[in-house]
N, C-alpha and C positions, 0 to 999 in steps of 0.2 A: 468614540471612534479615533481620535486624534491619539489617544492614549494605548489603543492598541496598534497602530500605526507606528506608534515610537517603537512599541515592544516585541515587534513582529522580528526587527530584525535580530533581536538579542535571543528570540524563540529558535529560533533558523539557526543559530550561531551553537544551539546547544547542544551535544550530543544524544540520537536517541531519531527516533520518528516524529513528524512534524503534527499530526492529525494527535500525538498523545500530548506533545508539548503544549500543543494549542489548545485542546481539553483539558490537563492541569494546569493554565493561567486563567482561560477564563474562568474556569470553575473556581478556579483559585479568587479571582478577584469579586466573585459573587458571593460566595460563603466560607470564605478562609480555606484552612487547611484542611479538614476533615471532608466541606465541600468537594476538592481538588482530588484527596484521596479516594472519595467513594464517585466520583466522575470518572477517575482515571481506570476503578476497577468495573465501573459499568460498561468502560468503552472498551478493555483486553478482556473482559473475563468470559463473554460469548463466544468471542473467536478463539480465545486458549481452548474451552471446552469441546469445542467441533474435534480443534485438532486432534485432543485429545482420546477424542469419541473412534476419529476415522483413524487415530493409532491401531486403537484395540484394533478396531474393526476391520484393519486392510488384511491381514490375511486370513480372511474368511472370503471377503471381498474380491479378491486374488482368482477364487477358484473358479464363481459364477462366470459360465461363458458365455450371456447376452451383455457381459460388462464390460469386457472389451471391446471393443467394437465403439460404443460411447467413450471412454477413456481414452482412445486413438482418434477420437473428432475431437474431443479437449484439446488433444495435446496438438492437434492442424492447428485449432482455432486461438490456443495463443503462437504459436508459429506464424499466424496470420497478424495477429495483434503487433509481435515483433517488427515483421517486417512493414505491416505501416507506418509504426514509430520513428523505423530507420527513414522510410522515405520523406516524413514528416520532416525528419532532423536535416537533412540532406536539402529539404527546397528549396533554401534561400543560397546554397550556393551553384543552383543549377546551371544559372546564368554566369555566371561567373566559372569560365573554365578551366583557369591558374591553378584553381584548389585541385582540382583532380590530379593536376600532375605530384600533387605530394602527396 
């Protein structure tokens, strides 16, 4: 624990996504390097392949019309996601009404 604790902040420091950095260390420090590499492609190589899948697939995807309709509730429901993010960011200076003016 202490020794990831040290190295958390050197992981964060690194360029790149935090959730891959943090699976190639620890995996790194469990089974070396080979460990780290076959961690780091268990953890991209699912979600590359989706992407990849719903590439091919979006313009076939495109044409079916009961798929809009879901695809425009998606796109509210991170619109929704956003906006409570902001509110979340914003709560600690509700009170404090100095901030607003800038």
């Amino acid at each position: 624990r202490l020794e990831f604790d040290q190295a958390f902040p050197l992981i964060k420091a690194m360029p790149g996504a935090l959730a891959v950095q943090t699976c190639a260390y620890l995996s790194f420090r469990r089974k070396g390097f080979f460990g780290s590499l076959f961690g780091v492609i268990g953890l991209l190589l699912p979600a590359s392949t989706m992407m990849v899948l719903l590439a091919i697939a979006a313009p076939k995807l495109a044409e079916l019309n009961w798929l809009q309709p879901l695809l425009m509730g998606f796109q509210a429901g991170a619109l929704a996601l956003i906006a409570l993010a902001c509110l979340q960011l914003a709560q600690p200076y509700k009170k404090n009404r100095i901030w607003w003016i800038y």
